[in-house]
Phi, psi and omega in degrees: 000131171294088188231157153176200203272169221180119155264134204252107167077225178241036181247120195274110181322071194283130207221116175226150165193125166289141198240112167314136156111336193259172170268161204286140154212153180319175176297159183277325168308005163267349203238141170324126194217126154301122172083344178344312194299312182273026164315330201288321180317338182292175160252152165307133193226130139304154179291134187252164175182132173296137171298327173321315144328291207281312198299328171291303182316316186300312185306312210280320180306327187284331182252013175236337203250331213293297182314343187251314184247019159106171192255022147243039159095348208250017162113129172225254148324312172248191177272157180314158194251347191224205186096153176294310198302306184310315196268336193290340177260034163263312190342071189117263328204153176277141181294013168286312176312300163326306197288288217290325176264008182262326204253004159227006163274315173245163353330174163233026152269320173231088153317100068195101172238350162261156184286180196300296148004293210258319169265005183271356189261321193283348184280335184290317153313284216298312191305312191314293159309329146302012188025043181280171202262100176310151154197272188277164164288152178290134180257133148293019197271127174283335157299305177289346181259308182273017161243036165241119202257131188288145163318147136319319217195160201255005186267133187258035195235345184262338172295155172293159179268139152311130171091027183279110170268128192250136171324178195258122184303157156301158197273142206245146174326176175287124257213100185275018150272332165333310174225045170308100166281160158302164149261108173281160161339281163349277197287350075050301197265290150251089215291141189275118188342319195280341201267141184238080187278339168249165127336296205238034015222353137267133172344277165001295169086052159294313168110345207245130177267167168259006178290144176266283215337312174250120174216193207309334165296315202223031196280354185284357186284331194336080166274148173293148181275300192202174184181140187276099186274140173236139174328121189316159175131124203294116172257108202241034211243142182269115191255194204241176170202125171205140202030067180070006208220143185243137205216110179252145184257091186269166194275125214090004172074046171231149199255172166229181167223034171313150177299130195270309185273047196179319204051038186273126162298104171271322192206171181219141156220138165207139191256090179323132181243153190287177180316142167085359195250108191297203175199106160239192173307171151217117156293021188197145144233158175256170184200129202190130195035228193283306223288152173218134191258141172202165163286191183219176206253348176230075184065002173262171145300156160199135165260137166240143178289101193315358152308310207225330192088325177319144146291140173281301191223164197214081151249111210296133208224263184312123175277202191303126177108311194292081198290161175223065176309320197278340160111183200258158145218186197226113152265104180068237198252054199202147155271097191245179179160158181273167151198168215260147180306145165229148205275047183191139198105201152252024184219126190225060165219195190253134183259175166235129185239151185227144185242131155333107154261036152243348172244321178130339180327079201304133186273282160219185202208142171211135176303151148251352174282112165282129173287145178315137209032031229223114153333109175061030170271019161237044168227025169243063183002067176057035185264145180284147168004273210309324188280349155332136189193150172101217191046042180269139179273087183238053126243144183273182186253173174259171180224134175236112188270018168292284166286031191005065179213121172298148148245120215221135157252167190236149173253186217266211192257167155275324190254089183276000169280334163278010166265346200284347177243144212247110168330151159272126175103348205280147182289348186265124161269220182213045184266345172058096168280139030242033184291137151062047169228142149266119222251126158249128202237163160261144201260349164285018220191332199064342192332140134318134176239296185203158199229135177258080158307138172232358121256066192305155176060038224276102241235335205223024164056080157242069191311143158234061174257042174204170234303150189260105194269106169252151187190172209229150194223127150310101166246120192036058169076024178208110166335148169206147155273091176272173154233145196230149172172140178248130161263176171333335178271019192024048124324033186305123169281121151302064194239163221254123184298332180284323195246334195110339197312159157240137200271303182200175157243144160225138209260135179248005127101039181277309179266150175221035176285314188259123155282354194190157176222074189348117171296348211239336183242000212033036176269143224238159193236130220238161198285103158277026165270348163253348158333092202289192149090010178269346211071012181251199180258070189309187171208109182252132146233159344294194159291179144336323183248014170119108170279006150194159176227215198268349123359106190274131141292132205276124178262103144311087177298336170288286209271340185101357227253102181249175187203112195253154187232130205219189193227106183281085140253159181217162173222150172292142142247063186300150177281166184258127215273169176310114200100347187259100183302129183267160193250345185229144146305023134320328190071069198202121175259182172238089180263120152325129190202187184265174169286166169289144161084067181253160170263325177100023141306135156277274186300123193233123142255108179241143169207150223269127174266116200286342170307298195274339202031056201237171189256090190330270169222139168231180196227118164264102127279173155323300196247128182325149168276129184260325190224159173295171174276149172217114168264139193231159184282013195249345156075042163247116189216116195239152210168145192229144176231170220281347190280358173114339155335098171251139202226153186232145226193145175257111193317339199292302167224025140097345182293140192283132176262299187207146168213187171195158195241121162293147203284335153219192197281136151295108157253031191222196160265099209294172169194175198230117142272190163203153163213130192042046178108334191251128161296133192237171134238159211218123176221142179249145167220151184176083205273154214161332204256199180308282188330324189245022172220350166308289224267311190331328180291340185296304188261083198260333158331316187283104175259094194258174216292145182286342176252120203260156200189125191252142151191190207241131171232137172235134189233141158237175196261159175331131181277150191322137148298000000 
């Protein structure tokens, strides 16, 4: 691991990036230096070093180094050796340190394994790259390398004179890693008002804050407080907020730590991913004692100490390919997430994985795909494992620790054409489990306890892979403890959270596949006239990508009341002429188009009261909805769309309060916190992923920015006058 500092202001940074392959080693003030003591005895210097030196360093960097940091120093596998970053986290520091963390990190299959030399020649390479001037040689004496102090800045006209004493900074606020508590279970379970502790700031995945200070009355004051860059790069990520410190996810896999009131850099973690390894999104990080746990893009788990940005532990999950978009959550002692099918091997579906969570130690793993004698593995109309495809999880799931049981929903199959017709005779049906379902697991045991379809044999990529809302509903005169989800045809299931039963639907009156709903079991009967792969052209709503996807809805548990963001589109499924690539194996493509009768509102916020199961208000605009909902006890509900729009809603009846337009599109889910008495709202923007590249042929006005670009913009109300 790489580490060093950064400065935010005049605040000084801790800055880590993991290097595969090197070993974890202490802070550098830890580690043991020959001669340290009579160092003090030196005068301050700069660093010298001979070309005869730098001229070595290359050789010894071309037969040990190249492959992990490139063949200049500019990063490959591990990080760069040169450079603003490389030099900005050197900066100030004695050059023993450096020489000291190159002679025990590397090589790094045998870390110091070279002789004194060879490394007193590669630190000597780096001072070249850093355009320090050569003249005497660099001494290997480590007393004498620590009263030679590294440059700020590689520009020499911006350095300090050695021994330059600087006025004393101004004095800076309280450092809110200070007083960072763990998170406990308890709290988890019922999370402290100011805190955002979940994706959806509960176990639940309600979604909903209990903060007031900003409603309805003064949300039109709403200004920004601060706002953040984050790495470009398509962004879907929910960040977490707990005792003031906001903890975000950027593109490339680096992680942050900020100052929640302040937008101050406390820390960095960022994760070389090796070559050919893609960088995606992740919607979710967990939090669970000092740790915050996420994937990585190239198949692992890593828990970091929410202190420091150290990683604790790095566990290899996946194979290659297999994304874990939707991100982690924490049950009891377990690290839990889905991951998405891959088109490789003999198993091409998506698993739910449970992890230690203090050690990283896979606990259990469950297929979502079944294999031929496998519980429902005689629901893929007699296709052998291999020919078997889909179920991938990329939401993350919820928890309820009353009934100690996770829930995860799953998506649909990619490959629908050997399902679409049910064999004649065969004892197998063609509903293909565990596609379009919901799976309750006990997160100690993995056990299944009960499973939900809610769309067998799913023909038109109507995924029900997204988050699952528990909440307790008055059902036939009695509380009942449900899970509520909607798939893509916005379509909501009701079902009785202990056993799975199914209670009721309520249709948000988007779709026009399922024609009918069985009242007592909720098996649904499907229009065939939309039913694609016959040769003719149905006209399916919604569209493919959804009349919602995973952009989550916000639940108000005082009123009943969820609010959902939703997409008015349909699409033609024509068969595909000859020569032509099909989006289904159906043999079938998919074109976008509008509803009949369209006016050219797209974007719908609609909301449901799940009790009466009638529909509240709805809000209708231009341009499709891009990020989830946030409902607030302040009777605010806030939600973002592709014009770039972030918008506030009176909860009551759906009237536009306020908006302001963001530097990109919101693709992620906004949230609300506090620190020290003040409400803030969080919105991450970073457009990339579907939801904000589907829809753009509808709306061709709309012009977002050409150079994509992320970042966290935050907002509050004005300070008291």
């Amino acid at each position: 691991m790489q580490v060093g500092h950064l400065r935010a202001g005049n605040k000084p940074v801790l800055v880590r990036i993991a290097c595969a392959g090197l070993p974890a080693v202490a802070a550098l003030a830890a580690l043991a230096v020959p001669g340290r003591a009579a160092a003090a005895d030196l005068p301050r210097s700069n660093p010298s070093y001979a070309l005869t030196q730098a001229a070595a360093g290359k050789t010894v960097y071309a037969e040990y180094c190249t492959r992990c940091h490139g063949a200049n120093l500019e990063g490959a596998e591990a990080p760069a050796l040169a450079g603003q970053y490389f030099e900005s986290k050197w900066a100030g520091k004695p050059l023993d340190a450096l020489y000291t963390r190159i002679r025990t990190t590397m090589p790094a299959t045998a870390p110091g394994s070279l002789s004194d030399e060879q490394y007193v020649d590669l630190v000597a390479l780096m001072l070249q790259h850093m355009l320090l001037l050569p003249g005497e040689a660099l001494p290997s004496d480590p007393a004498r390398m620590h009263a030679m102090m590294l440059p700020p800045f590689s520009v020499p006209f911006a350095r300090l004179e050695p021994g330059i004493t600087l006025p004393p900074a101004p004095p800076q606020g309280p450092n809110p890693l200070d007083t960072l508590m763990p998170v406990t279970a308890a709290m988890l379970s019922q999370p402290p008002e100011a805190d955002w502790l979940t994706w959806r700031r509960t176990e639940s995945s309600l979604g909903f804050s209990p903060l007031r200070q900003i409603n309805r009355q003064n949300v039109r004051h709403l200004q920004l407080a601060w706002t953040w860059p984050l790495p470009s790069g398509a962004n879907e990520a929910t960040p977490l907020v707990h005792d003031g410190v906001l903890f975000v996810f950027g593109y490339g896999d680096v992680v942050q730590a900020l100052n929640a009131a302040t937008g101050d850099l406390l820390w960095q973690f960022a994760r070389p991913l090796p070559r050919g390894v893609a960088p995606d999104f992740k919607r979710a990080l967990a939090i669970y004692g000092h740790a915050l746990y996420t994937p990585t893009s190239d198949g692992h788990v890593i828990a970091l100490d929410t202190r420091t940005g150290e990683q604790l532990w790095d566990a290899p999950i996946a194979p290659e390919g297999m994304s874990m978009s939707g991100g982690t959550i924490v049950a009891r002692d377990k690290v839990i997430f889905g991951t998405t099918y891959k088109n490789t091997g003999d198993y091409h579906g998506g698993y739910v994985i449970a992890l230690n969570a203090a050690t990283g130690k896979e606990a259990w793993r469950f297929a979502t795909v079944p294999g031929p004698g496998d519980p429902g593995g005689d629901t893929w109309n007699d296709l052998p494992w291999a020919k078997r495809s889909g179920g991938s999880v990329w939401t993350p799931g919820s928890y309820d620790p009353e009934l100690n049981l996770v829930f995860f929903g799953v998506g649909q199959t990619y490959d629908t054409g050997p399902l679409r017709n049910r064999i004649p005779g065969s004892t197998s049906t063609n509903d293909a489990l565990y596609t379009d379902t919901t799976l309750a697991f006990n997160p100690d045991t993995g056990q299944l306890v009960w499973h939900f379809q809610h769309m067998p044999n799913d023909q038109w990529d109507m995924d029900w892979a997204f988050e699952r809302q528990i909440m307790t509903l008055e059902v036939d005169g009695r509380p009942t403890k449900v899970v509520e989800t909607a798939g893509k045809a916005a379509l909501h299931d009701v079902l009785e959270a202990r056993t799975g039963k199914y209670l009721y639907s309520v249709d948000a009156g988007l779709q026009n596949i399922i024609a009918s709903i069985d009242p007592n079991t909720g098996a649904k009967t499907y229009d065939p006239k939309t039913l694609p792969g016959n040769g003719a052209t149905p006209f399916v709503c919604p569209h493919a990508g959804g009349a919602r996807s995973w952009i989550p809805s916000s639940y108000n548990p005082d009123t009943k009341v969820v609010y959902v963001p939703l997409v008015e589109a349909c699409m033609y499924m024509p068969p595909v002429p000859e020569g032509e690539s099909a989006m289904l194996t159906t043999g079938v493509r998919v074109s976008l188009m509008p509803r009949a009768h369209s006016d050219g509102l797209y974007g719908r916020l609609q909301a449901i009261n799940l009790e009466t199961r009638k529909t509240v208000w709805t809000e209708r605009q231009r341009a499709p909805a891009t990020s989830g909902a946030l409902d607030t006890a302040g009777g605010v509900v806030f939600a973002g769309s592709l014009d770039r729009r972030f918008s506030a809603y009176d909860d009551a009846n759906g009237q536009r309060l306020w908006y302001t337009r963001l530097s990109e599109v919101p693709n992620s889910a906004p949230i609300s916190y506090a620190v020290n008495g003040r409400q803030y709202i969080a919105i991450v923007v970073g457009s990339g992923g579907p939801q904000s590249m589907v829809y753009l042929s509808l709306v061709p006005e709309i012009r977002n920015p050409t150079y994509r670009s992320s970042s966290i913009s935050v907002f509050r109300l004005p300070d008291p006058q």
